[in-house]
VOGU-3710 file (C-alpha; in Angstrom, 3 decimals, decimal comma):
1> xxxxxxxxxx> 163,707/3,227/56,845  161,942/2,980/53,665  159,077/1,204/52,823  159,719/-0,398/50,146  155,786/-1,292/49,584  155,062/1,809/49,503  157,510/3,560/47,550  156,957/0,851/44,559  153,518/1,484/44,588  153,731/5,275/44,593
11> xxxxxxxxxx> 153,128/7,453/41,478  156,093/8,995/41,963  158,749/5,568/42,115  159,218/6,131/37,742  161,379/9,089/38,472  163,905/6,711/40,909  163,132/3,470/38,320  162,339/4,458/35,037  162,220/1,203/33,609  159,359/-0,153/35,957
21> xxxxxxxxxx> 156,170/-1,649/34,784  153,868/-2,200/37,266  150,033/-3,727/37,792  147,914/-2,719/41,232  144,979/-4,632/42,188  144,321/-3,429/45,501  147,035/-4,602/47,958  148,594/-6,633/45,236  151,208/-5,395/43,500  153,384/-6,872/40,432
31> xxxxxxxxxx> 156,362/-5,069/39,252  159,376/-5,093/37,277  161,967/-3,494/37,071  166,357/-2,749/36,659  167,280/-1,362/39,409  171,224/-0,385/39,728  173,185/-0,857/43,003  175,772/0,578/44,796  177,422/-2,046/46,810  176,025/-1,482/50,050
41> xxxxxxxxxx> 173,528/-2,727/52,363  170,061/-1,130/51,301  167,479/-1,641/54,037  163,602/-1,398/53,774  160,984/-3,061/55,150  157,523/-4,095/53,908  153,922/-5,297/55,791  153,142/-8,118/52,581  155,363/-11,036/52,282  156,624/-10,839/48,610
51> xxxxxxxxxx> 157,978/-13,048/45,948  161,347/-12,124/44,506  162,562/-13,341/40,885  165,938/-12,435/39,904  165,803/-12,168/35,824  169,748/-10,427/35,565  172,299/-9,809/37,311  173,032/-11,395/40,913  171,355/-9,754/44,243  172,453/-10,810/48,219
61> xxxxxxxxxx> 169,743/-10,670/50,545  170,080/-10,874/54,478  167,333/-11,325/56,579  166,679/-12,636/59,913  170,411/-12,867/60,883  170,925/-15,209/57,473  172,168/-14,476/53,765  170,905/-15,575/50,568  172,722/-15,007/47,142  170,331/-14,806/44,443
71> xxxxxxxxxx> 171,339/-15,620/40,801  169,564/-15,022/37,466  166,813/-17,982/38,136  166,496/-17,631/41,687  163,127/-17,120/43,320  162,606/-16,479/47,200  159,602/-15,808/49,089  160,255/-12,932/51,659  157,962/-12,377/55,092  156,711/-9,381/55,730
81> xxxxxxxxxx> 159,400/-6,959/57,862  162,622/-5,994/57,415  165,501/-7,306/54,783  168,618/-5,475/53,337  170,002/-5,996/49,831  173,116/-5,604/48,263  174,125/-6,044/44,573  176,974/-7,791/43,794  178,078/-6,605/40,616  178,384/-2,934/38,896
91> xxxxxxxxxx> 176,141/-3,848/36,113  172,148/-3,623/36,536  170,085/-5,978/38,488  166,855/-6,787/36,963  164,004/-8,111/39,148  160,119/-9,112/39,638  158,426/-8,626/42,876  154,932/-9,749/43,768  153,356/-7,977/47,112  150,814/-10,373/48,775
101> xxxxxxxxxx> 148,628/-9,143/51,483  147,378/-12,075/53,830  144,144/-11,480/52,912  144,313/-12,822/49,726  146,373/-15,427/50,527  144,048/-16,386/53,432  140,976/-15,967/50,664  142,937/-17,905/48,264  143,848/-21,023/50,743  140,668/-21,397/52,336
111> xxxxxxxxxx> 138,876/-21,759/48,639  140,687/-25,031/48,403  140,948/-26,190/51,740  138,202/-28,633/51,156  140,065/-29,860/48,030  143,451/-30,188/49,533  145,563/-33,737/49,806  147,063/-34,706/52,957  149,442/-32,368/53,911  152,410/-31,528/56,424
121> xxxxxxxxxx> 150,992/-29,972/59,075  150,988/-25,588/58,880  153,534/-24,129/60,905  155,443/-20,788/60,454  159,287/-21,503/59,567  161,741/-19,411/61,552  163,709/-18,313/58,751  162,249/-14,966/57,295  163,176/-15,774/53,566  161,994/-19,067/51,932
131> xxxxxxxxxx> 163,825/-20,505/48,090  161,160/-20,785/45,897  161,923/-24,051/43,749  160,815/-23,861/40,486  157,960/-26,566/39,650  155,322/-26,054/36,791  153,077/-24,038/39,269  155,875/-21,371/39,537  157,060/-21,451/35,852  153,821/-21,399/34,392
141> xxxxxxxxxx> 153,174/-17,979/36,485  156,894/-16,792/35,734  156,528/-17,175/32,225  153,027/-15,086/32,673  154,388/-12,247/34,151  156,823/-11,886/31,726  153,957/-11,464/29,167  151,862/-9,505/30,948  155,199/-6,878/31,856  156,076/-7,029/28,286
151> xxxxxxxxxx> 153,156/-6,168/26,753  152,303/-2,870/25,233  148,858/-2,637/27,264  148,239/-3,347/31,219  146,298/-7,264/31,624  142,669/-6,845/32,625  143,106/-6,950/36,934  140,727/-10,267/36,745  143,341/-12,021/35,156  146,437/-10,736/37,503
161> xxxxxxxxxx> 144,207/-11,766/40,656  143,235/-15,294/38,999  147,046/-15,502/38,314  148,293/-15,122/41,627  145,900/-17,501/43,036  146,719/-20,209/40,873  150,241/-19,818/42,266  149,445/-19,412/45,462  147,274/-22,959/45,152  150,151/-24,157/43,044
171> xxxxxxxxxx> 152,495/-23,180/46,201  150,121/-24,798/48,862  150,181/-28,458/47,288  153,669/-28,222/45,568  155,559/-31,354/46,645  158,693/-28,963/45,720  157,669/-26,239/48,565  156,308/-27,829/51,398  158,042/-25,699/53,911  156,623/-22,296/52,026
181> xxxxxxxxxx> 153,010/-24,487/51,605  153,544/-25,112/55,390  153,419/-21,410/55,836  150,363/-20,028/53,524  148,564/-22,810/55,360  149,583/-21,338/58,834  148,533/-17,413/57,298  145,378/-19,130/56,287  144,617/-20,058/59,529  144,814/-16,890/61,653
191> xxxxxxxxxx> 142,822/-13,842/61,269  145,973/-11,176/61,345  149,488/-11,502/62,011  150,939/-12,450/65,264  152,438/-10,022/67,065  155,105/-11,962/68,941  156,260/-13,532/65,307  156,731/-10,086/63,890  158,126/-8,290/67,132  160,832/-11,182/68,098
201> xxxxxxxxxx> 161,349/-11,518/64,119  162,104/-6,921/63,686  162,752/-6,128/67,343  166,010/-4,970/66,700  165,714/-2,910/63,604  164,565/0,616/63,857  161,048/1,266/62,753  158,239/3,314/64,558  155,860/1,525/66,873  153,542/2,810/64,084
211> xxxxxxxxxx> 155,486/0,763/61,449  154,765/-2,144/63,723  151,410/-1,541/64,295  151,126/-1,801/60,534  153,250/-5,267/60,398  150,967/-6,824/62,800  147,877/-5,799/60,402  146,311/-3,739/63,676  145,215/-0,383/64,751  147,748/1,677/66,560
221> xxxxxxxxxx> 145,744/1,450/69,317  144,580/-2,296/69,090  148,397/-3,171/68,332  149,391/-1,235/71,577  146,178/-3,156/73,623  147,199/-6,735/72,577  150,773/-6,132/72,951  150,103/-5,145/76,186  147,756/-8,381/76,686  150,611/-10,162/75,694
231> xxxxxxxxxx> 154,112/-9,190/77,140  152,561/-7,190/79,817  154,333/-3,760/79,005  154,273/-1,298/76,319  155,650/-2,003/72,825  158,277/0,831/73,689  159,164/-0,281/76,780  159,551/-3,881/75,505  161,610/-3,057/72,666  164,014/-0,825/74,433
241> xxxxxxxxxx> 164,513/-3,712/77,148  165,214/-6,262/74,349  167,685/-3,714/72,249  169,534/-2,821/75,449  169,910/-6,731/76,156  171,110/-7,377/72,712  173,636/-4,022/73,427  174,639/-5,883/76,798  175,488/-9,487/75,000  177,189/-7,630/72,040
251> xxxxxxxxxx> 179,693/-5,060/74,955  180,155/-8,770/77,052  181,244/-11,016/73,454  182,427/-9,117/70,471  185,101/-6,364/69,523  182,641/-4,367/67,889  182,761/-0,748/68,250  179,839/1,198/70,186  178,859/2,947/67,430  178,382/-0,424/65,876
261> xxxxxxxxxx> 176,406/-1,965/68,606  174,407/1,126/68,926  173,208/0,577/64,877  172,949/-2,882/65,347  170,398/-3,132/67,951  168,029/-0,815/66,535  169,166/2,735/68,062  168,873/5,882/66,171  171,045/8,055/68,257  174,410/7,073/69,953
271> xxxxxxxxxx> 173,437/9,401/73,227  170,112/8,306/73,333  171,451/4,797/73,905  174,585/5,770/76,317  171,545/7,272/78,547  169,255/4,310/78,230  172,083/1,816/78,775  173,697/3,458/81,999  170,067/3,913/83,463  169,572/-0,004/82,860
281> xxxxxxxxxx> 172,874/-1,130/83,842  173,848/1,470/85,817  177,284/1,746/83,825  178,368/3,344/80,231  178,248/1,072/77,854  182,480/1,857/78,058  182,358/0,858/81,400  180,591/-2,107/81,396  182,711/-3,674/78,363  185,943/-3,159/80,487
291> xxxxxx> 184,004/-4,438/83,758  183,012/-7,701/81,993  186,257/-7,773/80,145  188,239/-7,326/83,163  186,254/-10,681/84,725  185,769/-12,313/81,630
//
C-alpha cells in the first residue's frame, strides 16, 4: 500500500504530478497539486495526520468504516493511518495537503497551554477524519498557502513553520472546531501515539508490522515490546486473530463473496487465509458459511 507521505515528499513524485509545488521543513510538508482520478478506490496510508483542502473538483474519502464527500471549499483533518479516495468526476481534482508530525503539534500546543481559555476537556474522537470549519484562523492560513504555492520563489521555512503554528493555535481555541481542538490537546498530552488507537483504528487493512511500528511513532522493536506489554501476544498474532474474527462475522452475516471477505479483512493472499481460517475454526471458510447458514 502506498505511502502516500512518502511518495509526496519524494524527489521523484513530479514525474506522477507535474503540477505539484511543494515546501519541506523537516516532517512538515505543504503541497499542492491536480491530481486526475480514475474512479476507483485509491488506498494509502500515512504516519502524520494531515489537513486536506479541496480547491476544484469534488473528492470522496472513506475512512474508518465512514464516507466524506468533499466539495471545492471543503477542509478535513485526516489521522494518521489508512484512508481511500475516489474522485467523482472525469475532470481534475485540485488539492492542498499539510503533513503534521505530532511533534510539532505537541511543541506547538504546549507553547500556549499556559495561555489557553477554558476548554472542553482533550479526548481523541473515534472518527478518523474530522470537517475542518472554516473560521478566520483557517482562512487566514488558506489564503497563505495559496500565496506562498503561487509564488515564483519557495517562502523562507521560518515563515511556513510560524504559519502552521498559528493554525494549529487557531485550531486549539476555535469555538468552530472544538472536537478537532479536543484532539491536538489529547496529541499534546502524550509522548507518542497509542498503540491500541492506531491498531483497533488499521487492524484490518494490510500494512507490514513495520508500517505499524512507524504509525505508533516506535522502534520496531519497542513497538513489538509494548504491544506485547499490552495485548499480551505478538502484533502478528494479534492481528491475524482479529482479521480472522472479522472473516468469521462477515461468512456468519453478509452475501459477500470470499474473495471479498478475504480483501476486506486485511489478507493478501486468498490461500493464505483458507489455511489460517480452517486452522482457527477448524472449517473452510465454505464450510463454515453453509454450517452457520444451515442454523442460522
Amino acid at each position: 500500500m502506498l505511502n502516500v507521505f512518502e511518495a509526496l515528499r519524494s524527489p521523484s513524485v513530479a514525474e506522477i504530478l507535474p503540477s505539484i509545488r511543494k515546501f519541506v521543513v523537516g516532517q512538515l510538508l505543504f503541497a499542492s497539486f491536480t491530481c486526475p482520478g480514475s474512479g476507483e478506490w485509491e488506498a494509502s496510508w500515512a504516519e502524520h495526520d494531515c489537513i486536506m483542502h479541496v480547491t476544484l473538483g469534488r473528492k470522496t474519502l472513506r475512512a474508518g468504516g465512514r464516507i466524506w464527500s468533499l466539495r471545492p471549499g471543503d477542509t478535513i483533518f485526516l489521522k494518521k493511518g489508512v484512508s481511500f479516495l475516489r474522485q467523482d468526476t472525469h475532470e481534475d481534482v485540485c488539492i492542498f495537503v499539510f503533513f503534521i508530525p505530532d511533534e510539532f503539534i505537541r511543541t506547538s500546543v504546549r507553547e500556549i497551554a499556559a495561555d489557553l481559555p477554558r476548554l472542553t476537556p482533550p479526548m481523541e474522537p473515534r472518527d478518523m477524519a474530522l470537517p475542518v470549519r472554516h473560521d478566520a484562523g483557517v482562512v487566514a492560513f488558506l489564503e497563505a498557502m495559496k500565496v506562498f504555492f503561487s509564488a515564483k520563489d519557495d517562502p523562507a521555512e521560518i515563515l511556513l513553520k510560524l504559519k502552521m503554528k498559528e493554525l494549529v493555535a487557531s485550531l486549539v481555541v476555535s469555538a468552530s472546531n472544538t472536537t478537532l481542538s479536543a484532539y491536538l490537546r489529547w496529541l499534546a498530552g502524550r509522548d507518542a501515539p497509542s498503540i491500541p488507537s492506531i491498531m483497533e483504528a488499521n487492524c484490518f487493512h494490510n500494512l507490514s508490522i513495520g508500517a505499524f511500528a512507524t504509525l505508533c511513532g516506535r522502534s520496531l522493536s519497542t513497538f513489538k515490546r509494548e504491544f506485547r506489554q499490552h495485548y499480551g501476544v505478538s502484533p502478528g498474532r494479534w492481528l491475524l486473530e482479529q482479521r480472522l474474527e472479522c472473516a468469521a462475522r462477515l461468512l456468519s452475516a453478509t452475501s459477500r463473496s470470499i474473495t471479498d471477505v478475504v480483501y476486506e479483512c486485511g489478507f493478501e493472499h486468498p490461500a493464505h487465509f483458507t489455511r489460517a481460517f480452517k486452522l482457527r475454526f477448524g472449517q473452510t471458510p465454505t464450510e463454515y458459511r453453509e454450517t452457520n447458514l444451515a442454523t442460522g
